[in-house]
C-alpha positions as CSV (number, residue, x, y, z in Angstrom):
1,X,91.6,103.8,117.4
2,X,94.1,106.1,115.0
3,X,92.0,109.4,114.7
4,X,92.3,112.4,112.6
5,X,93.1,115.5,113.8
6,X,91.5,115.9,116.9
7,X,93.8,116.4,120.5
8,X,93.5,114.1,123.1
9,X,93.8,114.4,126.9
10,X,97.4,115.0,128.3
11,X,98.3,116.2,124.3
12,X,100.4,119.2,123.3
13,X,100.1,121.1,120.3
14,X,102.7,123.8,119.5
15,X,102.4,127.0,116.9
16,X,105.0,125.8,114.5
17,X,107.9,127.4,113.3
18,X,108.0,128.6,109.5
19,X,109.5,126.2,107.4
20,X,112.7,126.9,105.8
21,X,113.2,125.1,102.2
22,X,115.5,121.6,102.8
23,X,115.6,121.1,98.9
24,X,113.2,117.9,99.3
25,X,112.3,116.6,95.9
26,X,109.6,113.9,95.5
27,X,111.2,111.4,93.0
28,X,108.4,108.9,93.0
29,X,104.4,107.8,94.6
30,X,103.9,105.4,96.5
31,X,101.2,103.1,95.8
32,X,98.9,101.6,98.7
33,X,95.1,99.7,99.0
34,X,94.7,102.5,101.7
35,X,92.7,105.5,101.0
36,X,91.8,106.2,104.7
37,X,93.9,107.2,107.8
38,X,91.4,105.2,109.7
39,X,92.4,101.8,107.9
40,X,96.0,102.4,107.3
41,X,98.3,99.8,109.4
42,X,100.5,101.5,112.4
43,X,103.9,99.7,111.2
44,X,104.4,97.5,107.6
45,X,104.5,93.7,108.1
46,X,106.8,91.4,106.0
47,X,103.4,89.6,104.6
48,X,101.5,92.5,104.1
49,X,99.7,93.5,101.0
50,X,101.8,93.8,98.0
51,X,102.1,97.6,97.4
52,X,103.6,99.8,94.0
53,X,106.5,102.5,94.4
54,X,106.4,104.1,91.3
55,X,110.1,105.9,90.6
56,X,109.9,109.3,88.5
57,X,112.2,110.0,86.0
58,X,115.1,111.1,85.8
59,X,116.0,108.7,88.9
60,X,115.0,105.3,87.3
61,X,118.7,104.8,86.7
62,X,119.5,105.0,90.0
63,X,118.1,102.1,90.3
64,X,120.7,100.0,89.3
65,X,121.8,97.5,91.7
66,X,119.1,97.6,94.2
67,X,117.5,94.0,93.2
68,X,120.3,92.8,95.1
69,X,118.7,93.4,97.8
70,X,116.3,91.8,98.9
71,X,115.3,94.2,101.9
72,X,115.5,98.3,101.1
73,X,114.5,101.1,103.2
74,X,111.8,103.2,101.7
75,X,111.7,107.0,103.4
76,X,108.3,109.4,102.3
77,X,106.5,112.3,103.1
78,X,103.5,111.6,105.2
79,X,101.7,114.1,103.6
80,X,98.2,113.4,105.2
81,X,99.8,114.0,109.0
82,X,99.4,116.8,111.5
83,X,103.3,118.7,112.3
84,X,102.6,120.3,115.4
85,X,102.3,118.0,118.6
86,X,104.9,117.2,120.7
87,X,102.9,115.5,123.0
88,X,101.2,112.9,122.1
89,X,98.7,110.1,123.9
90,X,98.5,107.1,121.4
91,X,96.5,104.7,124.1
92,X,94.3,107.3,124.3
93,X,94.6,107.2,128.0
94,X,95.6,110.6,128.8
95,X,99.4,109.8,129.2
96,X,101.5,111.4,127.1
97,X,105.0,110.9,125.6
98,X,107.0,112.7,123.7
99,X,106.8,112.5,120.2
100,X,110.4,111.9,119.8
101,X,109.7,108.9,122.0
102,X,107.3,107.7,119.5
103,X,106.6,106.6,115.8
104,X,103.7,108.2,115.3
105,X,103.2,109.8,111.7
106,X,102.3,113.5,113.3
107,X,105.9,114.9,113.7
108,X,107.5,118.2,112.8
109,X,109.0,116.8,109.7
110,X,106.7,114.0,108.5
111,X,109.0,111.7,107.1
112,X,108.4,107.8,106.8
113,X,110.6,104.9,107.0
114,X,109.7,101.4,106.4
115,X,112.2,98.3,106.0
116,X,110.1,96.5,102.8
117,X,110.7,93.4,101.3
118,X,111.6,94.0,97.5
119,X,109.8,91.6,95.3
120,X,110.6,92.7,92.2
121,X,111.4,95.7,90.1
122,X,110.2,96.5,86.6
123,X,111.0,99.6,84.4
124,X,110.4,101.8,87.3
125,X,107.9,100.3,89.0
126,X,109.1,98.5,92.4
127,X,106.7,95.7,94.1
128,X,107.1,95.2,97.9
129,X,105.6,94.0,100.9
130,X,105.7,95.7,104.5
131,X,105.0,99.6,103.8
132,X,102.6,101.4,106.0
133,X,101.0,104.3,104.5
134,X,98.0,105.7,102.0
135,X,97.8,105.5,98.5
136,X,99.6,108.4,96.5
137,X,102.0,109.0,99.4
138,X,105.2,111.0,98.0
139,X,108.2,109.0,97.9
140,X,111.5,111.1,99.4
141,X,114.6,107.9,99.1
142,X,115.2,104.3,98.3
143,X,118.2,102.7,100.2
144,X,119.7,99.1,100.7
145,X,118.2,97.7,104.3
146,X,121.3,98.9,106.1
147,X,121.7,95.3,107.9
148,X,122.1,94.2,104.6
149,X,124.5,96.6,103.1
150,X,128.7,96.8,103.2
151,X,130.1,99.9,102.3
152,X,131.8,99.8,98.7
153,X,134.1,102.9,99.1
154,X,137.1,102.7,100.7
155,X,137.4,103.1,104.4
156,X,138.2,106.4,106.2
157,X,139.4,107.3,109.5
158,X,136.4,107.8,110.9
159,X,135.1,104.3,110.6
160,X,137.4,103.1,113.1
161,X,136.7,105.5,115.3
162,X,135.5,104.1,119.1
163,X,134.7,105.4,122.2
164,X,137.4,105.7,124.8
């Protein structure tokens, strides 16, 4: 079972470090049927519930393109999640991992990635399937599914680059 805020066996909490300001800006919410940590699903599913990003001005323009896609990337802020294991026991079992090791929401920097299905985008209001976190989450990015993307600028040296 996903729990709240409690530590496990085996798990490691740390005192963390004072934050120092990336320049994060939330440029949308993302709309969910979960309310509750409890009922949340661990990773998005293709065929999942139909879920609402909602896109803030001024970056509805930015928009543009991204219906030809059908599969984007959708990064947030996991608002709701703990920042200060790293150790973690998800089984519960009193073994631990790191939390590097894991994709567990409770991470220095909560940030959330999802590969979602796009089903359609209106005004500034994107439907998909296959997110994986509550109701009113802050949105941080939108991207083309990178399997699905070829770069549009022109090459540069370091694309070429291999090892040896």
């Amino acid at each position: 079972m996903v729990r709240l805020n409690e530590i496990r066996a085996g798990e490691v909490a740390v005192a963390a470090p004072e934050a120092d300001d990336a320049g994060l800006v939330y440029i949308g919410r993302i709309h969910t049927p979960w309310t509750d940590r409890l009922a949340c699903p661990r990773q998005g599913r293709p065929d999942g519930p139909s879920c609402r990003i909602e896109l803030f001005e001024p970056w509805v323009a930015a928009l543009d393109g991204l219906a030809a896609f059908a599969r984007i990337e959708v990064l947030y802020w996991l608002d709701a999640s703990r920042r200060d294991l790293v150790r973690q026991s998800p089984a519960n079992d009193g073994t631990t991992r790191g939390t590097f090791a894991l994709r567990s929401p409770v991470r220095p920097n909560p940030i959330g990635t999802s590969i979602a299905t796009l089903v359609i985008i209106e005004g500034n209001i994107l439907t998909v399937r296959g997110l994986d976190c509550l109701d009113g989450t802050p949105l941080l990015d939108l991207k083309p599914d990178r399997t699905l993307f070829t770069p549009i600028a022109p090459p540069q040296p370091g694309d070429f680059e291999t090892e040896g």
